[in-house]
C-alpha positions as CSV (number, residue, x, y, z in Angstrom):
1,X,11.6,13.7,3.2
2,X,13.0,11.1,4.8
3,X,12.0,7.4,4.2
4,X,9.5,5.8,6.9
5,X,11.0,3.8,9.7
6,X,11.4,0.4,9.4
7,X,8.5,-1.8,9.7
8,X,8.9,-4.2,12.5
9,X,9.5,-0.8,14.5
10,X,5.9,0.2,13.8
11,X,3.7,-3.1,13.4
12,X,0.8,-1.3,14.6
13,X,0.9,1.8,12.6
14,X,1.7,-0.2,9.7
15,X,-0.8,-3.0,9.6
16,X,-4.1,-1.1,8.5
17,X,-1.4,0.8,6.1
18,X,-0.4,-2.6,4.1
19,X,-4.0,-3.8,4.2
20,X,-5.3,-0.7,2.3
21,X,-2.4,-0.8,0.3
22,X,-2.8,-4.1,-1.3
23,X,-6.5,-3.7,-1.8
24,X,-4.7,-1.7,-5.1
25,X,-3.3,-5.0,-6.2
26,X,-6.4,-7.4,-6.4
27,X,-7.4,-8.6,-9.8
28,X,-10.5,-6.4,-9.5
29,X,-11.6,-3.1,-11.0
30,X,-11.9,-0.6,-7.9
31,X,-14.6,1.6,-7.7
32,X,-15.0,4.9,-5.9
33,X,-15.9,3.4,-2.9
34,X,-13.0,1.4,-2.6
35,X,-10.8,4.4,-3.5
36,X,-12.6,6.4,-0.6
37,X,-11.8,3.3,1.8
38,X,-8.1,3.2,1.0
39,X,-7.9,7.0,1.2
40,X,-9.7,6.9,5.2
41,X,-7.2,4.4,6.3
42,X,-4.3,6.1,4.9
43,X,-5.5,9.3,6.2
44,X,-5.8,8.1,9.1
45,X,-2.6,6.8,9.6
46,X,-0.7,10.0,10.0
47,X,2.0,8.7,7.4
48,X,3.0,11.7,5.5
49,X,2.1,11.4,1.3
50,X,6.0,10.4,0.4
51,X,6.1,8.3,3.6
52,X,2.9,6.7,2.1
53,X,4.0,6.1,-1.8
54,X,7.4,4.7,-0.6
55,X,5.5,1.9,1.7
56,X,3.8,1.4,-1.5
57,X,7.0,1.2,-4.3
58,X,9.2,-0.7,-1.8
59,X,7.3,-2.8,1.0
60,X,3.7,-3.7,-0.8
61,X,4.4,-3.4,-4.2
62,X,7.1,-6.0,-4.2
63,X,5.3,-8.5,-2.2
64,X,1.8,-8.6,-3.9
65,X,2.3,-6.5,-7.4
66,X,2.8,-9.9,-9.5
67,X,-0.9,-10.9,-8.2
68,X,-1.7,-8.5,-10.9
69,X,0.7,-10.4,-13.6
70,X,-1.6,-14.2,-12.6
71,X,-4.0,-15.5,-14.8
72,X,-6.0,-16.1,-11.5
73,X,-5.4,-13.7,-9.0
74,X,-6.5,-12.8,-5.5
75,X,-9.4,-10.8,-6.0
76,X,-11.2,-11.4,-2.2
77,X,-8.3,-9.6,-0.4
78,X,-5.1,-10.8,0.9
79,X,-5.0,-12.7,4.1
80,X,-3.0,-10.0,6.9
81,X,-1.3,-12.7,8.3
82,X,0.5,-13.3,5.4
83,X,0.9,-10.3,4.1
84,X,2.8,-8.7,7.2
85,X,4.9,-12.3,7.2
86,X,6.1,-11.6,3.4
87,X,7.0,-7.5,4.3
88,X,9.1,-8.9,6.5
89,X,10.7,-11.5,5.4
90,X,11.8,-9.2,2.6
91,X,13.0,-6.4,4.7
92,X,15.9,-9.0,6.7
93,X,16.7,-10.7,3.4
94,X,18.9,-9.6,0.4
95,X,15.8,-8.2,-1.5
96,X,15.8,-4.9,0.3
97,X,18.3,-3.5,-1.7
98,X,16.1,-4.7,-5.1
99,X,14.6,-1.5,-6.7
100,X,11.7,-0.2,-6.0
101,X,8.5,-1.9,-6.9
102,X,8.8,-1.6,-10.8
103,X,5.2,-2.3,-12.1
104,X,3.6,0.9,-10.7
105,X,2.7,1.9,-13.7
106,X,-0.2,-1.0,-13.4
107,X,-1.3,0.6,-10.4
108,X,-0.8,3.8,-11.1
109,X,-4.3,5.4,-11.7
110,X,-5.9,4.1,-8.7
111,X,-3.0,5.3,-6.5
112,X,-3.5,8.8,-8.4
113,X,-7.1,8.8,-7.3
114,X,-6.9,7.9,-3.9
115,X,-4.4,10.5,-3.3
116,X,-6.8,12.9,-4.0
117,X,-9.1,11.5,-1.7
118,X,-6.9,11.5,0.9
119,X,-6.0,15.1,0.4
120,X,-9.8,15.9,0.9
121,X,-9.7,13.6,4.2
122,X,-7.2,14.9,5.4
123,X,-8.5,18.8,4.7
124,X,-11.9,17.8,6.2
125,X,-10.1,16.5,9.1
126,X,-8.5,19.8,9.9
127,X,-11.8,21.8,9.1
Protein backbone atom coordinates (compact mmCIF):
# COMPACT_ATOMS: atom_id res chain seq x y z
CA UNK A 1 0.00 0.00 0.00
CA UNK A 2 1.01 3.10 -0.78
CA UNK A 3 1.87 5.78 1.88
CA UNK A 4 -1.07 8.52 2.60
CA UNK A 5 -0.86 11.80 0.77
CA UNK A 6 0.78 14.43 2.15
CA UNK A 7 -0.82 16.32 4.92
CA UNK A 8 -1.32 19.84 4.03
CA UNK A 9 -3.14 18.24 0.89
CA UNK A 10 -5.80 16.84 3.32
CA UNK A 11 -6.07 19.21 6.38
CA UNK A 12 -9.51 18.29 6.85
CA UNK A 13 -9.36 14.54 6.68
CA UNK A 14 -6.42 14.71 8.74
CA UNK A 15 -7.25 16.84 11.76
CA UNK A 16 -9.71 14.48 13.72
CA UNK A 17 -6.98 11.69 12.51
CA UNK A 18 -3.97 13.51 14.55
CA UNK A 19 -6.25 14.35 17.45
CA UNK A 20 -7.14 10.73 18.08
CA UNK A 21 -3.83 9.77 17.40
CA UNK A 22 -2.14 11.65 20.06
CA UNK A 23 -4.63 10.87 22.68
CA UNK A 24 -2.10 7.50 22.61
CA UNK A 25 0.68 9.66 23.81
CA UNK A 26 -0.67 11.45 26.99
CA UNK A 27 0.97 10.47 30.23
CA UNK A 28 -2.35 8.77 31.21
CA UNK A 29 -3.44 5.07 31.36
CA UNK A 30 -6.27 4.71 28.63
CA UNK A 31 -9.14 2.85 29.37
CA UNK A 32 -11.53 1.03 27.07
CA UNK A 33 -13.45 3.90 26.57
CA UNK A 34 -10.82 5.87 25.32
CA UNK A 35 -9.70 3.06 23.08
CA UNK A 36 -13.34 2.86 21.63
CA UNK A 37 -13.08 6.80 21.06
CA UNK A 38 -9.86 6.62 19.02
CA UNK A 39 -11.14 3.56 17.13
CA UNK A 40 -14.68 5.75 15.98
CA UNK A 41 -12.57 8.56 14.74
CA UNK A 42 -10.18 6.52 12.91
CA UNK A 43 -13.03 4.49 11.51
CA UNK A 44 -14.48 7.10 10.54
CA UNK A 45 -11.94 8.61 8.65
CA UNK A 46 -11.81 6.28 5.69
CA UNK A 47 -7.94 6.00 6.05
CA UNK A 48 -7.09 2.47 5.25
CA UNK A 49 -5.25 0.43 8.47
CA UNK A 50 -1.45 0.93 6.86
CA UNK A 51 -2.49 4.43 5.78
CA UNK A 52 -3.47 4.85 9.49
CA UNK A 53 -0.21 3.22 11.37
CA UNK A 54 2.13 5.23 8.99
CA UNK A 55 0.28 8.65 10.15
CA UNK A 56 1.07 7.33 13.39
CA UNK A 57 5.09 6.10 13.08
CA UNK A 58 5.90 9.09 10.87
CA UNK A 59 3.65 12.33 11.38
CA UNK A 60 2.33 11.90 15.23
CA UNK A 61 4.70 9.82 16.68
CA UNK A 62 7.61 12.09 16.02
CA UNK A 63 5.95 15.18 17.15
CA UNK A 64 4.40 14.19 20.58
CA UNK A 65 6.00 10.55 21.40
CA UNK A 66 8.75 12.26 23.82
CA UNK A 67 5.57 13.60 25.93
CA UNK A 68 5.75 10.08 27.11
CA UNK A 69 9.72 10.32 27.92
CA UNK A 70 8.71 13.87 30.53
CA UNK A 71 8.70 13.69 34.01
CA UNK A 72 5.48 15.85 33.66
CA UNK A 73 3.68 15.27 30.68
CA UNK A 74 0.55 16.46 28.93
CA UNK A 75 -2.03 14.32 30.25
CA UNK A 76 -5.36 16.89 29.45
CA UNK A 77 -4.80 16.50 25.65
CA UNK A 78 -2.77 18.32 23.19
CA UNK A 79 -3.92 21.71 22.05
CA UNK A 80 -4.95 21.06 17.82
CA UNK A 81 -3.62 24.16 17.02
CA UNK A 82 -0.36 23.12 17.86
CA UNK A 83 -0.32 19.95 17.05
CA UNK A 84 -1.29 20.46 13.22
CA UNK A 85 1.50 23.55 13.41
CA UNK A 86 4.43 20.94 14.59
CA UNK A 87 3.14 17.99 11.66
CA UNK A 88 3.87 20.52 9.57
CA UNK A 89 6.59 22.16 10.26
CA UNK A 90 8.28 18.73 10.22
CA UNK A 91 6.96 17.61 6.96
CA UNK A 92 8.87 20.96 4.90
CA UNK A 93 11.97 20.66 7.15
CA UNK A 94 14.94 18.15 6.97
CA UNK A 95 13.22 15.82 9.60
CA UNK A 96 11.03 14.07 7.02
CA UNK A 97 13.61 11.96 6.00
CA UNK A 98 14.31 10.94 10.02
CA UNK A 99 13.09 7.29 10.56
CA UNK A 100 10.06 6.48 11.47
CA UNK A 101 8.79 7.31 14.96
CA UNK A 102 11.15 4.92 17.03
CA UNK A 103 9.43 4.63 20.50
CA UNK A 104 6.42 2.59 19.28
CA UNK A 105 7.13 0.08 21.31
CA UNK A 106 5.82 2.56 24.32
CA UNK A 107 2.65 2.81 22.50
CA UNK A 108 2.37 -0.22 21.16
CA UNK A 109 -0.46 -2.02 23.22
CA UNK A 110 -2.96 0.61 23.02
CA UNK A 111 -2.42 0.97 19.30
CA UNK A 112 -2.94 -3.05 19.25
CA UNK A 113 -6.20 -2.57 21.00
CA UNK A 114 -7.72 0.03 19.22
CA UNK A 115 -7.16 -1.67 15.99
CA UNK A 116 -9.28 -4.18 16.93
CA UNK A 117 -11.79 -1.86 17.72
CA UNK A 118 -11.74 -0.33 14.67
CA UNK A 119 -11.99 -3.58 12.80
CA UNK A 120 -15.35 -4.15 14.74
CA UNK A 121 -16.43 -0.39 13.70
CA UNK A 122 -15.70 -0.67 10.74
CA UNK A 123 -17.54 -4.34 10.29
CA UNK A 124 -20.61 -2.89 12.05
CA UNK A 125 -20.47 -0.13 9.71
CA UNK A 126 -20.86 -2.34 6.74
CA UNK A 127 -23.58 -4.62 8.52
Amino acid sequence: MKPPKPPAAELERRRPVWEALSRLFLDTELQPDDHRGIARVLAASGYADEELDAILRREVGPVVGANLLSVAGEWAGFDPDWLESEILKRQTSWRRILPAYAGYRTVRDDWEAVKRLMAEEKREDRG
